[in-house]
RODO-2510 file (C-alpha; in nm, 4 decimals, decimal comma):
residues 419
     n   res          X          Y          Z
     1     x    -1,4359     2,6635     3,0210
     2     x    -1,6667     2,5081     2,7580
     3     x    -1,5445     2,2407     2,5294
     4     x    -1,6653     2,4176     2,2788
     5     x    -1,4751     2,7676     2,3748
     6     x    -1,1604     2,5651     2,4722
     7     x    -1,1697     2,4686     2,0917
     8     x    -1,2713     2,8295     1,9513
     9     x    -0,9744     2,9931     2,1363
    10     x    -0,7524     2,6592     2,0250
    11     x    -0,8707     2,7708     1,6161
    12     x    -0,7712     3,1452     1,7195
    13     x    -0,4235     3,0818     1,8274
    14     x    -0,3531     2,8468     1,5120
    15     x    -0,4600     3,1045     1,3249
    16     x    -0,3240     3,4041     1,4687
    17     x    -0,0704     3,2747     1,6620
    18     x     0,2357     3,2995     1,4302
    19     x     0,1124     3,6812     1,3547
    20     x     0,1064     3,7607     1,7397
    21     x     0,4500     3,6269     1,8101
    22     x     0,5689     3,7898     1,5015
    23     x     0,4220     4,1296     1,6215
    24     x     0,5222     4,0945     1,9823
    25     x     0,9420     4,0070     1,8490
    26     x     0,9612     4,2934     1,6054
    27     x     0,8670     4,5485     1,9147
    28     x     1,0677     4,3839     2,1714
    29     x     1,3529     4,2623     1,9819
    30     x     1,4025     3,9048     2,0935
    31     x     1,1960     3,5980     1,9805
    32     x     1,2038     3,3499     2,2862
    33     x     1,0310     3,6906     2,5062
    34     x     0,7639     3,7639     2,2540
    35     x     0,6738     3,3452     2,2575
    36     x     0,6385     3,4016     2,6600
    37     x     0,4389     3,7038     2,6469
    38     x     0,2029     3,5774     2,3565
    39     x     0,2065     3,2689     2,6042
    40     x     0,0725     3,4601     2,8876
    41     x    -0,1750     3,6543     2,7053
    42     x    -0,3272     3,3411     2,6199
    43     x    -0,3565     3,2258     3,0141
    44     x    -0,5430     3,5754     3,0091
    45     x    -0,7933     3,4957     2,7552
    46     x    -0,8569     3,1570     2,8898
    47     x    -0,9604     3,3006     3,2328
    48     x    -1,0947     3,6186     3,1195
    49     x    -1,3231     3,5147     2,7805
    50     x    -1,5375     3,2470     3,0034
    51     x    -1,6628     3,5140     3,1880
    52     x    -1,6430     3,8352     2,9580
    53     x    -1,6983     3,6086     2,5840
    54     x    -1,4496     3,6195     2,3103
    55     x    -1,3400     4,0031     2,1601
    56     x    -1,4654     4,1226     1,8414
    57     x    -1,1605     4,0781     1,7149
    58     x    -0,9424     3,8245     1,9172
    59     x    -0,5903     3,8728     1,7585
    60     x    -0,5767     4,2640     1,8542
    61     x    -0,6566     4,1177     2,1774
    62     x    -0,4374     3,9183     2,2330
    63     x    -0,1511     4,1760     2,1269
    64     x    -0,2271     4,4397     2,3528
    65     x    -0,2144     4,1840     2,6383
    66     x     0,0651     4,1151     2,5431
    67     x     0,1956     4,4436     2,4743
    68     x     0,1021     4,6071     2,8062
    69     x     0,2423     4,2656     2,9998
    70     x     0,5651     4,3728     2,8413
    71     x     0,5538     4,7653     2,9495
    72     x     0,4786     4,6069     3,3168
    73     x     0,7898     4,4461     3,2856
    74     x     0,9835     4,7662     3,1294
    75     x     0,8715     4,9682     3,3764
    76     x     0,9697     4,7102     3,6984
    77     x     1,3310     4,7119     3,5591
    78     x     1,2883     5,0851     3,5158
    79     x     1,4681     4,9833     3,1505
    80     x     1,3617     5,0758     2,8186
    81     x     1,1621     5,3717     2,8822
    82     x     1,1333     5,5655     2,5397
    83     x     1,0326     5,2125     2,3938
    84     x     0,7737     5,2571     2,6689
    85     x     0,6283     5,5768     2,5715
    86     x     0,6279     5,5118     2,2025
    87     x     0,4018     5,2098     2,2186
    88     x     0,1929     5,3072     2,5961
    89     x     0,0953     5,6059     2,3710
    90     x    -0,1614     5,4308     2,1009
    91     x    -0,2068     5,0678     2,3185
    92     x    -0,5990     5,2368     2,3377
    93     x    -0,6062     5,2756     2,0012
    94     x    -0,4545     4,9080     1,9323
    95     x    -0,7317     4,7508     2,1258
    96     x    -1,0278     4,8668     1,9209
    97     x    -0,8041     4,8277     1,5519
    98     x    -0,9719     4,6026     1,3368
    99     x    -0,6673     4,3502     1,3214
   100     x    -0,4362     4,3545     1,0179
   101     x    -0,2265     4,0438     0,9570
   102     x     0,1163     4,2273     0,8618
   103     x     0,2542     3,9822     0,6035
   104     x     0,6406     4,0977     0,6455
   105     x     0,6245     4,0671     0,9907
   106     x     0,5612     3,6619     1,0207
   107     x     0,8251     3,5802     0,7010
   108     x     1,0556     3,8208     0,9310
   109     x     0,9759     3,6070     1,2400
   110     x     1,1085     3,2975     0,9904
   111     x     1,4153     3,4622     0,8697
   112     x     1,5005     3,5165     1,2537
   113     x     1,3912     3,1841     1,3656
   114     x     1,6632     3,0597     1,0692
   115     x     1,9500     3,2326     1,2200
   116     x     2,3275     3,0590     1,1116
   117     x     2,3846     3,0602     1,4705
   118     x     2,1690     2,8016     1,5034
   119     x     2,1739     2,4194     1,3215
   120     x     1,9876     2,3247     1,0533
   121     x     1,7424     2,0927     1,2339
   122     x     1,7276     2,3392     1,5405
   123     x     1,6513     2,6528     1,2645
   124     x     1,3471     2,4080     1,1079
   125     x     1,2259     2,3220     1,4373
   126     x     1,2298     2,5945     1,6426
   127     x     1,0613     2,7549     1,3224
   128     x     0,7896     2,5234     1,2902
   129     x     0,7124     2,5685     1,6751
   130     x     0,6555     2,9436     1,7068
   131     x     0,5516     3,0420     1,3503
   132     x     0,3245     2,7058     1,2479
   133     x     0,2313     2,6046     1,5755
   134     x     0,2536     2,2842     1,5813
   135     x     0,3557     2,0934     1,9163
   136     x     0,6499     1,9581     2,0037
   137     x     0,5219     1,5816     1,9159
   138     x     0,3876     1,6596     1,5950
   139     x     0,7825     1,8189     1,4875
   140     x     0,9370     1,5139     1,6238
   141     x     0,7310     1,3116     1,3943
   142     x     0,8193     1,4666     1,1466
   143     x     1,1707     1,4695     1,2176
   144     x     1,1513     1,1170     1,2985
   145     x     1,2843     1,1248     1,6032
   146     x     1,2072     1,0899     2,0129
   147     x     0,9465     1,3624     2,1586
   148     x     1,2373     1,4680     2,4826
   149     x     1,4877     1,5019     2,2013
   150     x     1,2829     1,7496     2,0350
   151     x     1,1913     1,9104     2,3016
   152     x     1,5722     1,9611     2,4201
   153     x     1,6516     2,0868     2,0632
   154     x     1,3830     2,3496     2,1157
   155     x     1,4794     2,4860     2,4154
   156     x     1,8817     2,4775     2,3276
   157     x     1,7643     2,6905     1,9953
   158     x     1,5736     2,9312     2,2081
   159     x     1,8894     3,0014     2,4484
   160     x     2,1349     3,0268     2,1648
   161     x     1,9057     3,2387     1,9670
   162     x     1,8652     3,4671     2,2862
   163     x     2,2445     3,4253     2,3446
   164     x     2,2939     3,5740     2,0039
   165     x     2,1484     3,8738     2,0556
   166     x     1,9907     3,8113     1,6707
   167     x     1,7761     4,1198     1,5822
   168     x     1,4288     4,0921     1,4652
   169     x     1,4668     4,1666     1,0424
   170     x     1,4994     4,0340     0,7693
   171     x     1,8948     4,0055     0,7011
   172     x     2,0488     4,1832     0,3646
   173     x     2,0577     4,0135     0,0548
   174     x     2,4331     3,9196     0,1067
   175     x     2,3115     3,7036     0,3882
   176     x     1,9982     3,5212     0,2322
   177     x     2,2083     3,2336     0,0939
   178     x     2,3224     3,0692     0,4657
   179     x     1,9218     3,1369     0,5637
   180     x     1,7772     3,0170     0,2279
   181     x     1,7473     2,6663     0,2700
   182     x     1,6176     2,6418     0,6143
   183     x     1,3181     2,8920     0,5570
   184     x     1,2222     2,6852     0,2392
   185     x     1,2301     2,3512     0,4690
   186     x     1,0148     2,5418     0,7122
   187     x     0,7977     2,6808     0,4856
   188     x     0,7461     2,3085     0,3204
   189     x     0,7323     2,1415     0,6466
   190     x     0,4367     2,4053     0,7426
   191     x     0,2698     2,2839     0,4353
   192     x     0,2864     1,9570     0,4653
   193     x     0,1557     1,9315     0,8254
   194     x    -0,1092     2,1647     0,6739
   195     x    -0,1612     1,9444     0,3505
   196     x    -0,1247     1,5637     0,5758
   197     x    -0,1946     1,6883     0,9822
   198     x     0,0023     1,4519     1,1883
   199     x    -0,2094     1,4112     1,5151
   200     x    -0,6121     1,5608     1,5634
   201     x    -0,8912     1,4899     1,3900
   202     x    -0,8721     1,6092     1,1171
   203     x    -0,7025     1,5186     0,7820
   204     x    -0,6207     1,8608     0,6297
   205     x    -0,5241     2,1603     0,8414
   206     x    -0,6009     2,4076     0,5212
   207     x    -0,5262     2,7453     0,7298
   208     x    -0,1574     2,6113     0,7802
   209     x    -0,1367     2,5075     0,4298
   210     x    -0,2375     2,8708     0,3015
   211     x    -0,0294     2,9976     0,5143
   212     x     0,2802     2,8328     0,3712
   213     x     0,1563     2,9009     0,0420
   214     x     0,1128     3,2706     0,1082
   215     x     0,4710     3,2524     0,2683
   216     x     0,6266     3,0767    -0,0291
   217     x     0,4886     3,3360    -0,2900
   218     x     0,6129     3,6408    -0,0855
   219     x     0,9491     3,4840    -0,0979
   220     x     0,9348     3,4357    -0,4233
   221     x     0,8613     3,8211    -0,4665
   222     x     1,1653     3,8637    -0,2647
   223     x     1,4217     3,5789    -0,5005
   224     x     1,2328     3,6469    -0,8272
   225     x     1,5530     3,3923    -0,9536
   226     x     1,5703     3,1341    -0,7492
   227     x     1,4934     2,7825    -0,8817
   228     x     1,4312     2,6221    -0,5610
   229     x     1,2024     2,9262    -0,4516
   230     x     0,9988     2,8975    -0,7411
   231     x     0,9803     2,5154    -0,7286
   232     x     0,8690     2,5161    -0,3762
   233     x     0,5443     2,7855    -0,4649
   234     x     0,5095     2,5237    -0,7837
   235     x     0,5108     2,2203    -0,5442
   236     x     0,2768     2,3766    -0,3172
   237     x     0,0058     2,5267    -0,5356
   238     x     0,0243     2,1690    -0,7233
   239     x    -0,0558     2,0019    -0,4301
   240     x    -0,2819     2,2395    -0,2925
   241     x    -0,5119     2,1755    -0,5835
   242     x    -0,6699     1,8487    -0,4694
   243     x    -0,7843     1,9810    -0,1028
   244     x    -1,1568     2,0252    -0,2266
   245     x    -1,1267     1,6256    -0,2976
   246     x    -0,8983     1,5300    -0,0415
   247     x    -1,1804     1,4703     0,2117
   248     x    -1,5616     1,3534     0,1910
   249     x    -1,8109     1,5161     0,3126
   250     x    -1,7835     1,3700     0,6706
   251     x    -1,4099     1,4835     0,6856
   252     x    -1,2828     1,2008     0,6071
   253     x    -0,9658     1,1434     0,3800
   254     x    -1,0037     1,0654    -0,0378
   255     x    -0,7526     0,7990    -0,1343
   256     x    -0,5588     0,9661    -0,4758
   257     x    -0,7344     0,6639    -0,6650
   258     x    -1,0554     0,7630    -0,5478
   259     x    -1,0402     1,1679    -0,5977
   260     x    -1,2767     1,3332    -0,8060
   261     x    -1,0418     1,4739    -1,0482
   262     x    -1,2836     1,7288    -1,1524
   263     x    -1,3042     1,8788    -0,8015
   264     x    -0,9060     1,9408    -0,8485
   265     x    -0,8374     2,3483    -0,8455
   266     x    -0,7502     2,4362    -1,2229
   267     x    -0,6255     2,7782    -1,1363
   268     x    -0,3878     2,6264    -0,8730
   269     x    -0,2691     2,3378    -1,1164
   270     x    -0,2542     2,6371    -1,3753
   271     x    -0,0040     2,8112    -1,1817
   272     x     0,1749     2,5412    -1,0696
   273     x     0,2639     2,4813    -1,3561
   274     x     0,3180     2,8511    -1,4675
   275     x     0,6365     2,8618    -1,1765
   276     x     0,7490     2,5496    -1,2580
   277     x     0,8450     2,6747    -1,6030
   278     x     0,9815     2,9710    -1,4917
   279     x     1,2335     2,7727    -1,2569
   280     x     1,2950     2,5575    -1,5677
   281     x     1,3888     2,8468    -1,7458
   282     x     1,6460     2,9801    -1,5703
   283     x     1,8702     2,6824    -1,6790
   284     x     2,0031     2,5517    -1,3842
   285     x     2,0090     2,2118    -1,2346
   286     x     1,6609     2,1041    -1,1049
   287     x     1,7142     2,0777    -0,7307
   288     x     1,4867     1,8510    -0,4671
   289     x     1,1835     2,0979    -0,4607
   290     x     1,1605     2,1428    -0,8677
   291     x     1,2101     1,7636    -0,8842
   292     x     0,8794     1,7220    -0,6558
   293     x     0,7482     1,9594    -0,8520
   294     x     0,7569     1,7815    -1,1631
   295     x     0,5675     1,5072    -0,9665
   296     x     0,3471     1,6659    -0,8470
   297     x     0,2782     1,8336    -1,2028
   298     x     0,2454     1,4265    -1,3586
   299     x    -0,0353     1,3935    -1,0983
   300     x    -0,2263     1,7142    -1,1584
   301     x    -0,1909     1,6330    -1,5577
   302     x    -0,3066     1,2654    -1,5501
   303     x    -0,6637     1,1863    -1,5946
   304     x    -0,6823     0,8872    -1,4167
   305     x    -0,4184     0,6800    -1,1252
   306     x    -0,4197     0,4055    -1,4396
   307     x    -0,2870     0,6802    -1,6833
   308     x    -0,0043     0,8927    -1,4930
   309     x     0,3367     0,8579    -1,6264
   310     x     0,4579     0,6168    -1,3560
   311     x     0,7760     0,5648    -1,4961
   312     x     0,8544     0,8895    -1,5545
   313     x     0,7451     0,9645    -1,2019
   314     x     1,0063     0,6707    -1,0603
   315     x     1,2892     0,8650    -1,2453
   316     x     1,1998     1,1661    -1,0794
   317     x     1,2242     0,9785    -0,7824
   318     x     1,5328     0,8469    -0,8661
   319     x     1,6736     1,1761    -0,9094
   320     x     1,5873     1,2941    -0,6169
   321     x     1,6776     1,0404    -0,4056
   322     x     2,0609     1,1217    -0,5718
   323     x     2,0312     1,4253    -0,4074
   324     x     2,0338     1,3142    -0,0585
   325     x     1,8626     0,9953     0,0967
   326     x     1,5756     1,0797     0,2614
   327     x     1,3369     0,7444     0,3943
   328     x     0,9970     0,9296     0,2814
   329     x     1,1077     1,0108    -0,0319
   330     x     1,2488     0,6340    -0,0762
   331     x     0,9054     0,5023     0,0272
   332     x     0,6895     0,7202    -0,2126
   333     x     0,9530     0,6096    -0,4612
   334     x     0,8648     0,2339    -0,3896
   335     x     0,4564     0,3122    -0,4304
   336     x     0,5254     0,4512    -0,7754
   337     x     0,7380     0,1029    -0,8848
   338     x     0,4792    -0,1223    -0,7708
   339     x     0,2693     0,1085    -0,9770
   340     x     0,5107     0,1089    -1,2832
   341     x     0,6037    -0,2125    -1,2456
   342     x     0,3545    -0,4461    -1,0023
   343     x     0,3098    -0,4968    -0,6191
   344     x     0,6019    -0,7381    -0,6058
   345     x     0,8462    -0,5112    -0,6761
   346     x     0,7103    -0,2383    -0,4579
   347     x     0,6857    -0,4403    -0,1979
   348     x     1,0399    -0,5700    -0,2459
   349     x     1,1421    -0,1970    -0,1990
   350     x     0,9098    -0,1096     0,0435
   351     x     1,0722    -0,4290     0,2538
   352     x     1,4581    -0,3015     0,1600
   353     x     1,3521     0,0576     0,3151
   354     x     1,1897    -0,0998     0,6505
   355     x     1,5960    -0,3373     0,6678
   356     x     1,7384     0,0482     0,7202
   357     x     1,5048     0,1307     1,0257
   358     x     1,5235     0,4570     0,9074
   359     x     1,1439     0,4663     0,9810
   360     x     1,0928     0,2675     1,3013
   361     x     0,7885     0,3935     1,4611
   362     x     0,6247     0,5346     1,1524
   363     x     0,2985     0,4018     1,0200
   364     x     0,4086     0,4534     0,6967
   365     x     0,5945     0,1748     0,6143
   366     x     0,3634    -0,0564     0,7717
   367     x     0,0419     0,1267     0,5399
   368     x     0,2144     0,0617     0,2795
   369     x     0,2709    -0,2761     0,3057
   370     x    -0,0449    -0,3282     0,3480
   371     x    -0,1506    -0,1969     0,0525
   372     x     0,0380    -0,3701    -0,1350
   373     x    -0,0084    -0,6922     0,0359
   374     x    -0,3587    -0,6508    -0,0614
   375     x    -0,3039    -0,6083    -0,4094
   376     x    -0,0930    -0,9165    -0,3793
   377     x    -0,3911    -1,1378    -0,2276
   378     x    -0,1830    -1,1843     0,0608
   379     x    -0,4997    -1,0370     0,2752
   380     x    -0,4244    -1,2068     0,6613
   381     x    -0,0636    -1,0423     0,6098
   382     x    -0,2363    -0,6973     0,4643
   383     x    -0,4974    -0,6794     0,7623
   384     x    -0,1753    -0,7607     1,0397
   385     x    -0,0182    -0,4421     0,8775
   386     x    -0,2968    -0,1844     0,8441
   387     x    -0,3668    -0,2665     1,2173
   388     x    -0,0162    -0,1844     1,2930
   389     x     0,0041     0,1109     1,0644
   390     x    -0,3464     0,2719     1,2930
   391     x    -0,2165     0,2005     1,6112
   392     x     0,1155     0,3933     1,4996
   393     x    -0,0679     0,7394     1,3524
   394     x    -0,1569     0,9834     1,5873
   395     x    -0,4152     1,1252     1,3243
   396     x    -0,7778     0,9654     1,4004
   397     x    -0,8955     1,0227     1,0492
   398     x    -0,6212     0,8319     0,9157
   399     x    -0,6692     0,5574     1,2183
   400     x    -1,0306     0,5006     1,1030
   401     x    -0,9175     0,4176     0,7422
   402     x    -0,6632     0,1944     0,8330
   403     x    -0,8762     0,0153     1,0376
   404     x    -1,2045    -0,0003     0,7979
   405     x    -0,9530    -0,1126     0,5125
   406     x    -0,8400    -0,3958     0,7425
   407     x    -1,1844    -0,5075     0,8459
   408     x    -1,2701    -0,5236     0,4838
   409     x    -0,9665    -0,7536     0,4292
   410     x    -1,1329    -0,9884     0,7538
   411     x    -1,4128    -1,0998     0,5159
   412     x    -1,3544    -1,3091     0,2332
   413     x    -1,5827    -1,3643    -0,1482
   414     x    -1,8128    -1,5018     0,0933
   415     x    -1,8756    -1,2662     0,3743
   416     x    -1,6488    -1,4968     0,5997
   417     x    -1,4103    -1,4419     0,8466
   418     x    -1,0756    -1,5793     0,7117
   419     x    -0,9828    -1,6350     1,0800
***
């Protein structure tokens, strides 16, 4: 296979992959099956599209693969035979259907993923594997934690979920509340990895980003009255504003300093800002993804880095952090002091963060530093810590700024080494 196929089919199952899993559960009733025959419909593209080229439309596809790999399997156990009939009848018809993203289907495919039989950190990442797609290293960096753990978590979830017997559907309304908060982390993490990607090379990952989006606003059709649901769509479309100036024109990333504020999506800020108020409204405390929010909305309103409300936008922080500690939200907390208040104090809570070694391993505390080091004029220091902070990220985008923002540090007023 062709590099440049083995990256074509790669884009098709990011895109369509959640929708195909999604499709695949809700007709055979059980998730960690319809991840195995998606799986194996892929193997069948990858042999089959070198020779025959890629369908018109690759997600129907890949469906009735993995639709008729299932019947195979019906009919060898001689088990499930009107199931059989029902979809052997219109599999001809599948395979020439224009293919129709069904929206329910893929927030259903959350909901499921989120079962209470599972725990919280198995429901997020078992989530974030079959509906966002991301691999197994790029959910424990984001969990923070070794790749064999994660992978262990994964395949407990899968068993237990199986074990379960837990049926394809949304749950009733009664049972939203113990599901709530682990399809709104999913649905954030999904963004984020979309908004920031973790490995690749490439900084955004926008189709994972809409999705997410898309995600969080039929949720919110779904808890009109939820606070957190509407601050989570408000966090997201904020956010979502700045991708046009996120990146340059070779791909790579746009410091926030350095953003052309004018490229930033009105219409995005403008409804940002729109659910925001409406989660205001309903008079309840603001909880962690209202409080982002709200920072995100101090951003988006600012006309310049040198004019946003910093210290509002450390109280927020502070707030949230009361909430629950959470390392990343201490260390963006720490960027917006030294902003408020000078390097020397970020740095001072930057280096109280790193004591915890909450986030050994990251290359975000050592970035940081070196930022601020180099606002500090401490440059030899700042250089030692942006080289560290590269050789940590699995993103080569992000490597490649580290690295040119420490080679600019190796050269002093006069073009010389500092050595």
């Amino acid at each position: 296979m062709t590099d440049d196929l083995s990256r074509r089919v790669a884009a098709i199952w990011r895109i369509e992959g959640a929708r195909i899993v999604a499709t695949l559960a809700r007709v055979v009733g059980d998730l960690p099956t319809a991840e195995d025959l998606a799986h194996d419909a892929l193997l069948e593209a990858l042999a089959q599209w070198p020779r025959e080229g890629v369908p018109h439309n690759p997600g129907a596809w890949l469906t009735a693969v993995a639709k008729r790999r299932a019947i195979d399997g019906w009919r060898r156990e001689r088990v499930r035979g009107e199931k059989y009939e029902l979809i052997g009848a219109d599999l001809d018809e599948l395979a020439d259907a224009v293919w129709q993203p069904i929206d329910d289907d893929v927030l259903r495919l959350v909901f499921t993923a989120c079962h209470p039989v599972l725990a919280r950190d198995a429901q997020v990442a078992l989530t974030l594997k079959v509906v966002g797609g991301l691999d197994t290293e790029a959910i424990a960096r984001l969990f923070l934690v070794p790749v064999p753990t994660m992978q262990q978590r994964i395949v407990r979830a899968k068993k237990a979920l199986s074990a379960a017997g837990a049926p394809f559907e949304v749950p009733e309304p009664s049972e939203w509340p113990a599901r709530r908060t682990a399809v709104l982390a999913v649905i954030y993490l999904i963004f984020t990895e979309g908004y920031a990607a973790s490995t690749g090379d490439a900084v955004l990952r926008t189709e994972l980003a809409h999705e997410a989006v898309r995600l969080g606003r039929v949720l919110g059709r779904l808890l009109p009255r939820e606070p957190e649901v509407l601050g989570l769509s408000a966090l997201m479309e904020l956010q979502a504003s700045r991708f046009a100036a996120r990146v340059d024109a070779n791909g790579d990333a746009v410091l926030l300093a350095d953003q052309d504020r004018r490229r930033w999506d009105r219409s995005a800020i403008a409804r940002g800002r729109a659910l925001l108020e409406r989660a205001e409204a309903l008079g309840r405390s603001a909880g962690p993804y209202q409080l982002q929010a709200s920072i995100a909305l101090c951003h988006a309103e600012a006309p310049s880095v040198d004019t946003t409300d910093w210290p509002r936008i450390v109280q927020l922080y502070d707030a949230l952090g009361r909430l629950g500690a959470n390392p990343v939200v201490a260390l963006n907390r720490a960027v917006a002091v030294a902003m408020a208040s000078g390097a020397l104090d970020g740095l001072a809570a930057v280096d109280a963060l790193s004591a915890t070694g909450k986030l050994k391993g990251s290359h975000l505390i050592p970035s940081v530093r070196g930022e601020l080091l180099s606002r500090l004029g401490r440059s030899a220091e700042a250089r030692a810590e942006l080289l560290a902070a590269a050789g940590l990220t699995r993103n080569e985008r992000e490597a490649a700024l580290l690295r040119r923002k420490a080679e600019a540090l190796a050269l002093n007023s006069d073009g010389q080494s500092e050595g």
